[in-house]
N, C-alpha and C positions, 0 to 999 in steps of 0.2 A: 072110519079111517083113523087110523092111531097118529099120534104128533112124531111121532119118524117118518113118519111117510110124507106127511105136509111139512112138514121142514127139507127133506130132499125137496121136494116139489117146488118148494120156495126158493131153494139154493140153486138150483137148476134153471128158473124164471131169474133169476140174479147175474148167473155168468150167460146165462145168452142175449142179456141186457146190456151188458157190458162187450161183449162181443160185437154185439148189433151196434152199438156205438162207438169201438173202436173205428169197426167197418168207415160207419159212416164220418168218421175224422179221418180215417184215410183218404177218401173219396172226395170229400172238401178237399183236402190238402193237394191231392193230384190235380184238381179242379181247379184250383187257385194257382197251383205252381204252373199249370198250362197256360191259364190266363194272364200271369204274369211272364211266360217266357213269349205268348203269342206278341204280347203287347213290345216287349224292349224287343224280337222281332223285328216286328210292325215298322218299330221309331227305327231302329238302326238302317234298315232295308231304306225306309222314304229319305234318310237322310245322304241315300244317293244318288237320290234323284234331282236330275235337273233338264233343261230344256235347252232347247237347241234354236237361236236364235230366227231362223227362217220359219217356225212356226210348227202345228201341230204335224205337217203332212209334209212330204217330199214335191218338189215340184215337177216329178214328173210322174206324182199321179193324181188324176181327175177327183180323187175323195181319200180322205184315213182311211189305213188299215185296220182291223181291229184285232188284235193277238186272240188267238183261241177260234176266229171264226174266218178270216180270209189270208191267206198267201204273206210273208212278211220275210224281211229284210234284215238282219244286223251287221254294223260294223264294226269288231271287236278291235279294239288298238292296247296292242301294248306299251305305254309309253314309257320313253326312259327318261330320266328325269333330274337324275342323281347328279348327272356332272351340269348342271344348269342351275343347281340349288333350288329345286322343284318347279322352277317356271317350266312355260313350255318348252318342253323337250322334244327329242324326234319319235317320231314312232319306231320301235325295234320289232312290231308285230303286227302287222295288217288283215284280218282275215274278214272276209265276206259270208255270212252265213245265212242260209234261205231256208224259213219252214214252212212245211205245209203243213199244216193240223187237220185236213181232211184225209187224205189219207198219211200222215202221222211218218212224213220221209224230212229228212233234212240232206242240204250240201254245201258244201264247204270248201273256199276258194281261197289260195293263202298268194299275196299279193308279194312278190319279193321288193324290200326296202330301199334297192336299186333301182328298181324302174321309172324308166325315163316318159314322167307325162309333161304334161300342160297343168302349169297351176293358175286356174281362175281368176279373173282379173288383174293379174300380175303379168301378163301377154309373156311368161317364161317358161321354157324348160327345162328341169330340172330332176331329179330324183322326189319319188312320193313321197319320202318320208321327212321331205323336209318342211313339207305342207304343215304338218304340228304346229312345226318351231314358228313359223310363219304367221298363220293364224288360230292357232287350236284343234278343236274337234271340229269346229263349224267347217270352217277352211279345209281339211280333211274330207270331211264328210263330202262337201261339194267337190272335192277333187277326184274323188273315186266315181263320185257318180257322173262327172264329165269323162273320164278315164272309158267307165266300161257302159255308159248309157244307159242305167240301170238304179231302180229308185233303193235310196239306202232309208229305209226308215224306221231304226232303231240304231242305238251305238253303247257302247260298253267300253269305256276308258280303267285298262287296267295298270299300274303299277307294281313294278316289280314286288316290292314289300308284301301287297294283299296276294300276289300269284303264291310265294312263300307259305306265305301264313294260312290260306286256306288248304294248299295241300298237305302242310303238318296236321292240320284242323279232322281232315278224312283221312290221316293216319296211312301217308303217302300211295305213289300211286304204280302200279307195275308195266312197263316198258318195252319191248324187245326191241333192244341195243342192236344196229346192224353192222357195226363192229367195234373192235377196240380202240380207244379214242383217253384223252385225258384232259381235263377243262381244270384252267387255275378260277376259283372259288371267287367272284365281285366283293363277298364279306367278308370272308378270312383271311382270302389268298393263299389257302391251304391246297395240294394238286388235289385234284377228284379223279379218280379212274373208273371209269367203264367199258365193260365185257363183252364183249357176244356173247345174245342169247337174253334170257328171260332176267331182268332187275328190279327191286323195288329202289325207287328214288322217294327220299324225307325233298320239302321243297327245296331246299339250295341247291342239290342235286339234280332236281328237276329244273330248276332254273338256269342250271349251269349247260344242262341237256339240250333243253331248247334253245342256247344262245348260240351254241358250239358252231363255226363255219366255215375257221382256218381248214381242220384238220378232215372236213368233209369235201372226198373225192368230189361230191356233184354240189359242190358250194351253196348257192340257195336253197335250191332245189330240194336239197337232201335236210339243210335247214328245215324249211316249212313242214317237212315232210315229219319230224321230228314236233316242231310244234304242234300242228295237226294230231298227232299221238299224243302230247301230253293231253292237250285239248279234250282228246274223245276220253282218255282215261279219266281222267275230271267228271266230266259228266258223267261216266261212270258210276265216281264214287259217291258224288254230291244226290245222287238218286238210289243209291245203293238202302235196304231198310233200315241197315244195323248206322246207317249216320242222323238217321231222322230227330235224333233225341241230339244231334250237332247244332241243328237250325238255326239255332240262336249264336252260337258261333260264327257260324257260318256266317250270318247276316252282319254282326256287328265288325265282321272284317271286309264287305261288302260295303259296309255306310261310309265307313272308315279309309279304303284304297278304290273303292270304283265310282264311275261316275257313271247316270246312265239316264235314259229317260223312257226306261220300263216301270213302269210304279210296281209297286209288291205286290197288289192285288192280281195284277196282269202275270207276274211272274210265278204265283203261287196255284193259277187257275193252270196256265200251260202246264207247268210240273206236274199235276196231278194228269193233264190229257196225254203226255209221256213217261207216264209212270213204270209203264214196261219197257220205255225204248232201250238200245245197247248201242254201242259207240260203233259197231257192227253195221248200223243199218244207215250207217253216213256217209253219202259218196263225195268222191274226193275229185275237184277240179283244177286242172291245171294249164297256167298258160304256158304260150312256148315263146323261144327269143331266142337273141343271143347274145354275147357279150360285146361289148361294145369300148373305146376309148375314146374318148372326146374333150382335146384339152386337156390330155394326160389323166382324165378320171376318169373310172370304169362307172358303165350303166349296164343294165339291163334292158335291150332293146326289144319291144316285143313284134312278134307280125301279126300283121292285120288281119290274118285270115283267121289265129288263135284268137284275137279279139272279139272278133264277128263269133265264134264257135260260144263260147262264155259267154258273151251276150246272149247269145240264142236260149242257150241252158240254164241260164238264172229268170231270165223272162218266163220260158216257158212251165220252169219250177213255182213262178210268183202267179202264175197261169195271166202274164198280161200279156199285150199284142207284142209281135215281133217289132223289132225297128225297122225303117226304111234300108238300112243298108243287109241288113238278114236278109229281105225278100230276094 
C-alpha cells in the first residue's frame, strides 16, 4: 500500500473522529439543555403549589383521589385582584371541571358570579363570588361544594396577568366570535373590536373576550359560554406538539400567577394520559335560573330541579354515589 493511500485513510479516520465528536457535544448539550429546562420546569411548576387548609381530601369523600387513576374534581377561579391591590379579590370566573382518566372524558360547569348561595358558616346569602373576598380559596372551595354537594378536590387560582401571559406564550388562541361586540382593553384602554366568525385573540384580547357581559344578549350565560371557549382553546394549545419546546415558559408563568395544589408530577403524568385529547371531546354543563332583584341588587337565582340535574352528572362523571335528594 503506497503513503497516498494511508494518508487518505488517516485523513478520513480524522474527520469522522471529529464528526463522531461533534455529534456527541451536540447530544451532551441537548442532554444538559433538557435537564436544565426539566429542572427550572420542575422549580417553577412546585412553586405553585400549595395546600388547601382542610387537608389532603374533600370531605365529602371517604378517601383521596389520586389523578391519573380515579375520577377527580377541579375548581378553577379566576380571580380578580387588581382593584383590591392583590389581596383577596372576587372571583370573576368559577368553573367546575371533572376528569375521568379511564375513559379519558372531561366536563365542564361555568358557575355564574351572580349566583345566589349560602356561604358556610357565615349563616348568609349572598352572591358566590364574594366568597374569595371573604375567605380565599378555602372559603370558596367550601362554598361550591355546599352549593352543588359535590367533592371539589383540586383548585387552580388564576390571575388575570398569567391568563395574559400564557396565551401570548402559545402564540394566541382562535375563537368563533358569536357576534360583533367591542370591549374597552383593562391595560390600555384602548377599544378592542370583534367580528363574527373565526379570530385569533393575543391574550389581552382574549381577556377582554372572556370578561365581555354588558354587551351580551344572554348576559352570563353567553359570558361562560365564552370563557368555556377560551378555556377549551387553551388546552388546545398548551397540548398542541409545536409548544412543547414552551414548557418552561409555560410553567414559569404558572409558578408565578397560579396557585394550585396539583404537584407537577401529577400534572405532567395526566398530560401525557391526554395527549390526544381536543377541546371537542368536553361536554359543557349548564345550570338554569333566573334573574332575580333583591334589595335593589340583581342575583342569579338558580332552581332546584337544575341543581339536583348537575349534581347528578358530576357525581356520576366522578363515578360516586348519587345524593339523597337525586334518588
Amino acid at each position: 500500500m503506497n503513503n497516498s493511500r494511508i494518508k487518505r485513510r488517516n485523513r478520513k479516520k480524522k474527520v469522522l473522529k471529529r464528526v463522531l465528536m461533534f455529534l456527541v457535544i451536540v447530544l451532551l448539550s441537548v442532554v444538559a439543555y433538557g435537564g436544565y429546562v426539566f429542572y427550572q420546569t420542575f422549580q417553577a411548576a412546585n412553586s405553585a403549589y400549595t395546600e388547601i387548609d382542610r387537608g389532603e381530601k374533600s370531605n365529602l369523600r371517604d378517601k383521596k383521589v389520586e389523578i391519573g387513576k380515579d375520577p377527580f374534581s377541579v375548581l378553577i377561579m379566576g380571580v380578580e385582584d387588581y382593584s383590591t391591590g392583590g389581596e383577596n379579590g372576587r372571583t370573576d370566573t368559577l368553573i367546575v371541571a371533572t376528569i375521568n382518566p379511564k375513559d379519558k372524558t372531561m366536563k365542564m360547569l361555568s358557575i355564574p358570579r351572580d349566583t345566589l348561595v349560602t356561604i358556610p358558616d357565615r349563616n348568609e346569602e349572598t352572591k358566590i363570588n364574594h366568597a374569595h373576598s371573604y375567605g380565599g380559596k378555602d372559603l370558596t372551595i367550601e362554598t361550591v361544594e355546599y352549593f352543588l354537594d359535590v367533592p371539589i378536590d383540586y383548585f387552580a387560582t388564576v390571575n388575570f396577568e398569567g391568563f395574559k401571559n400564557i396565551i401570548n406564550i402559545v402564540d394566541g388562541v382562535t375563537v368563533d366570535v358569536p357576534f360583533d361586540f367591542y370591549e374597552t382593553s383593562d391595560e390600555t384602554g384602548k377599544r378592542l373590536n370583534f367580528y363574527e366568525g373565526k379570530m385569533e385573540l393575543d391574550g389581552e384580547k382574549a381577556l377582554a373576550y372572556a370578561r365581555m357581559r354588558k354587551q351580551d344578549p344572554r348576559g352570563d350565560f353567553g359570558r361562560n359560554d365564552r370563557q368555556r371557549q377560551i378555556m377549551a382553546a387553551v388546552i388546545d394549545k398548551i397540548l398542541s406538539p409545536r409548544n412543547v419546546f414552551k414548557v418552561d415558559e409555560i410553567a414559569g408563568e404558572l409558578g408565578s400567577n397560579v396557585e394550585t395544589n396539583i404537584r407537577m408530577s401529577q400534572g405532567l403524568g395526566l398530560a401525557q394520559q391526554f395527549a390526544n385529547f381536543k377541546s371537542n371531546d368536553i361536554e359543557t354543563i349548564n345550570i338554569e335560573g333566573e334573574d332575580s332583584y333583591i334589595g335593589g341588587v340583581y342575583y342569579f337565582v338558580p332552581y332546584d330541579e337544575s341543581i339536583q340535574e348537575v349534581r347528578s352528572s358530576i357525581r356520576s362523571h366522578l363515578e360516586i354515589q348519587p345524593a339523597e335528594d337525586d334518588l
